[in-house]
C-alpha positions in Angstrom: -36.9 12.1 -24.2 -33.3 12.0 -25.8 -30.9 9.6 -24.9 -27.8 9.1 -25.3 -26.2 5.6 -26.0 -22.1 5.2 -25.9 -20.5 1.7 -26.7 -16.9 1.0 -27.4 -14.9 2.1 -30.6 -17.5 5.2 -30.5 -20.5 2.6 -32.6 -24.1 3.4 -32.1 -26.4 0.3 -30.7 -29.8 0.6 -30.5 -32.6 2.2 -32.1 -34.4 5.4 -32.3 -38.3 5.3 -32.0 -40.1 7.2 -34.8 -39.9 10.9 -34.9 -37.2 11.0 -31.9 -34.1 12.8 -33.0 -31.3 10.5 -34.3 -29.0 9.6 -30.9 -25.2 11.9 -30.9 -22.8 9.6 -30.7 -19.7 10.1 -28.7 -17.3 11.1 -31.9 -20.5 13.7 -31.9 -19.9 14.1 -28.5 -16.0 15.6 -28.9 -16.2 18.7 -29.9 -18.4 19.8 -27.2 -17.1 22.2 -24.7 -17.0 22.1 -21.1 -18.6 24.8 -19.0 -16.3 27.0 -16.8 -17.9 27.9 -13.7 -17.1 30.4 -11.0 -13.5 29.8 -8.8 -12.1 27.4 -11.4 -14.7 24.8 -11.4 -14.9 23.4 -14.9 -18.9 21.6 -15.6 -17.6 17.7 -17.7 -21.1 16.9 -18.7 -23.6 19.2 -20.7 -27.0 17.5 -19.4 -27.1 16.6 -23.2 -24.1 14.5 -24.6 -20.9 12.7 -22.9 -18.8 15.8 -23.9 -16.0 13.3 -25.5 -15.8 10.8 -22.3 -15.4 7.5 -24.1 -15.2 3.2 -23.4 -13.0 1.0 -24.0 -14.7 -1.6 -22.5 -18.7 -2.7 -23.8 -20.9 -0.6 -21.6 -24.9 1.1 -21.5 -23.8 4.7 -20.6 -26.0 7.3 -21.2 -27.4 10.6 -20.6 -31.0 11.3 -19.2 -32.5 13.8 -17.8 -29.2 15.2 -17.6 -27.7 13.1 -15.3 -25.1 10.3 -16.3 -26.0 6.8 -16.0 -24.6 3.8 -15.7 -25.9 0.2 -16.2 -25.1 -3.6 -17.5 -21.6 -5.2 -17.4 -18.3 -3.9 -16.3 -17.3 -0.6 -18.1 -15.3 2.6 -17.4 -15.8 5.9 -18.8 -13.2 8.5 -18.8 -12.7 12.0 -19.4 -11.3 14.0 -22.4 -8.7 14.8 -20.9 -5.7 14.2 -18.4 -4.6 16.0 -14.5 -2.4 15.9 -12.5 -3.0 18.3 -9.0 -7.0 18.6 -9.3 -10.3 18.5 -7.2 -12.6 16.3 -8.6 -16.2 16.3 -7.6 -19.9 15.0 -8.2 -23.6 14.3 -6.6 -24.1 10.5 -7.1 -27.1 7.9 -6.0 -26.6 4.3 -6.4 -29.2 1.5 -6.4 -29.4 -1.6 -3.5 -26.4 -3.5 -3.5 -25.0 -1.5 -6.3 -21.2 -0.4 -6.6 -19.1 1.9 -8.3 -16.0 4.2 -8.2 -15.1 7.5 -9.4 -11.3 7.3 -10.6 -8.9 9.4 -11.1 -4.8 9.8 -12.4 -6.1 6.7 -14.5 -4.8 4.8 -17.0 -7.3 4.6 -20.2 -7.4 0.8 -20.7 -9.7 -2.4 -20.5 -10.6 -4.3 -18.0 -9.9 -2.8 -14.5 -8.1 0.5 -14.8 -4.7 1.1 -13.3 -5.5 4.3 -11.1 -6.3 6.2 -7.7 -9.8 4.7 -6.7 -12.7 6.8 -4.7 -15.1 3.9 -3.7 -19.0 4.3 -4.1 -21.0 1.5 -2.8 -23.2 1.4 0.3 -24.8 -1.9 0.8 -23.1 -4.7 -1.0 -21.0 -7.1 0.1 -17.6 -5.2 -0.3 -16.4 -4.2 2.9 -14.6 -0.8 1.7 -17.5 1.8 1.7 -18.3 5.1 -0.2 -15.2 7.4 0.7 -12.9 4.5 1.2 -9.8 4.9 -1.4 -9.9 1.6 -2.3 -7.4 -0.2 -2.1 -6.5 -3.2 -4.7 -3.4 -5.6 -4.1 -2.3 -4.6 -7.6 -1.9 -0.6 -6.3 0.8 -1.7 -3.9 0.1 1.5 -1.5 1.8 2.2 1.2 0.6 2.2 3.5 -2.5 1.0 2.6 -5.0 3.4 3.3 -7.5 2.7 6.0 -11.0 2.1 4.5 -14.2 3.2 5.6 -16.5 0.7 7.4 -19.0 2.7 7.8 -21.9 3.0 5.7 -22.6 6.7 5.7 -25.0 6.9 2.6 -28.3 4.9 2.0 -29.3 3.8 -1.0 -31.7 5.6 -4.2 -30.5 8.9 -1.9 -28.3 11.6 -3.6 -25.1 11.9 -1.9 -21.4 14.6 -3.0 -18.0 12.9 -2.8 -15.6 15.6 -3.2 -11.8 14.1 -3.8 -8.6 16.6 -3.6 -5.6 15.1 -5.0 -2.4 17.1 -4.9 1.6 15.6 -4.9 1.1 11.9 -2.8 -1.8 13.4 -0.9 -5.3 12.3 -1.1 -8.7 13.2 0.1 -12.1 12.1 0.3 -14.8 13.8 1.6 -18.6 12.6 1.6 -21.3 15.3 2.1 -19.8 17.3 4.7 -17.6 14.8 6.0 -13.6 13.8 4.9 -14.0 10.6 5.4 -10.5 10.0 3.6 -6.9 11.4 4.2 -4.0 9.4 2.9 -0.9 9.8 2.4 1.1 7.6 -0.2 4.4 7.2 0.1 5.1 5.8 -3.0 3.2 8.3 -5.2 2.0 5.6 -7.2 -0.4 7.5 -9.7 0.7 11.1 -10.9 -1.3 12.0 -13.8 -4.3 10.9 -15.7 -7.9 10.4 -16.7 -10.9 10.8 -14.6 -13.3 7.4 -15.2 -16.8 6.3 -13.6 -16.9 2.8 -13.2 -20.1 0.6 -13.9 -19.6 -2.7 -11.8 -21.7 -4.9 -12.8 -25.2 -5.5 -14.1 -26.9 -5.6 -10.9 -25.4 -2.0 -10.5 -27.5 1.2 -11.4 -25.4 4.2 -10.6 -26.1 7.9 -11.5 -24.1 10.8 -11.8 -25.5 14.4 -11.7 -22.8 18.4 -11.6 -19.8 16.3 -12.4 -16.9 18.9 -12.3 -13.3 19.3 -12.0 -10.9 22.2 -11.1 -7.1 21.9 -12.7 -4.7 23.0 -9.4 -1.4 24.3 -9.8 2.0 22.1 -9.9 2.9 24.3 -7.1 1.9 22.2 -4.1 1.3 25.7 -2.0 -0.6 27.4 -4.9 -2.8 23.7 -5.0 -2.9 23.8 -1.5 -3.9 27.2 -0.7 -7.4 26.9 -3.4 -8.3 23.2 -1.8 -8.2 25.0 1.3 -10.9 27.7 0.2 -12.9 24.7 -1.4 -13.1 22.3 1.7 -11.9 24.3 4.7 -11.9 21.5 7.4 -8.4 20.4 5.7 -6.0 19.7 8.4 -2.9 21.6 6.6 -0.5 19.8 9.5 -0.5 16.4 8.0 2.9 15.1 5.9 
């Protein structure tokens, strides 16, 4: 089975057994293209390499079986590239206890990323749930967003959180659910990275059909293809 291994400054740890093909590394990785689906959506991951996501922070990220994982200490990966007005979405399953996040408009940086959060965690002790945009003093949102109580996943189950972000709007939806739909008045975060965030290293989080779809700068243009994506937007809200 090939794995794939990425650490910070793009160095290989680890070893291959014998006869398994050497591991692609993520300066490997770079050059791969993404895969354009139908209506827009764009495919980030190839089932095979990390497609140019990189770490600056130590991490165990890796593909297997074609699904992202994360493990071990704190780490965020992000994406190739930047967006501004996008949809952003994924099938994830996280362990007991575990917790995660799938950013977005994020800085790339160390430590804990400046950035619009979509929480994942279901059973730990963090009271903002999967869906919750979550909100960190440092963000300064306002209003703060309400969070989601609820646990509305359980855990080692395969669950979609689908996030549209266009102008100061944002929203969350979980399965067939928006669980999410904030409004921030201060438009804190305009452009950026995607990331996936490995908490800690009690947290096991996987990641399977991560894609993204660019949306115009118009807001109408954006808002008119969200609308076709995840219909139960209420198109009323300022």
């Amino acid at each position: 089975m090939k794995i794939l291994w990425l650490v910070p400054l793009l160095l290989v740890v680890g070893c291959n057994k014998p006869g398994e093909p050497a591991a692609s590394t993520a300066a490997d990785a770079k050059d791969t293209p993404n895969t354009t689906l139908s209506q827009g959506w764009i495919e980030l991951f190839d089932g095979k390499t990390l497609s140019g996501w990189t770490s600056p922070d130590p991490g165990d990220w890796k593909i297997e079986e074609g699904m992202l994982h994360g493990l071990g200490r704190r780490s965020h990966l992000f994406s190739p590239n930047t967006y501004t007005n996008l949809e952003f979405k994924a099938e994830i399953k996280l362990n007991h206890a575990g917790n995660s996040g799938m950013y977005f408009r994020a800085v790339k940086s160390p430590g804990w990323p400046a950035g619009y959060e979509a929480q994942v965690e279901n059973t730990s002790s963090d009271p903002q749930r999967t869906g919750s945009l979550y909100n960190a003093p440092e963000r300064n949102f306002d209003p703060i967003p309400t969070p989601v109580h609820e646990q509305l996943v359980q855990d080692d189950t395969w669950w979609t959180q689908h996030i549209v972000a266009i102008g100061n709007r944002i929203i969350i939806k979980v399965n067939d659910k928006i669980v999410t739909d904030f409004v921030d008045a201060h438009n804190t975060f305009t452009s950026g990275y995607l990331a996936f965030q490995q908490h800690d290293p009690d947290s096991k989080v996987q990641y399977r059909n991560v894609m993204v779809k660019p949306l115009p700068s118009d807001a109408s243009a954006a808002w008119a293809i969200a609308k076709q994506d995840m219909p139960d937007i209420q198109m009323d809200k300022k």
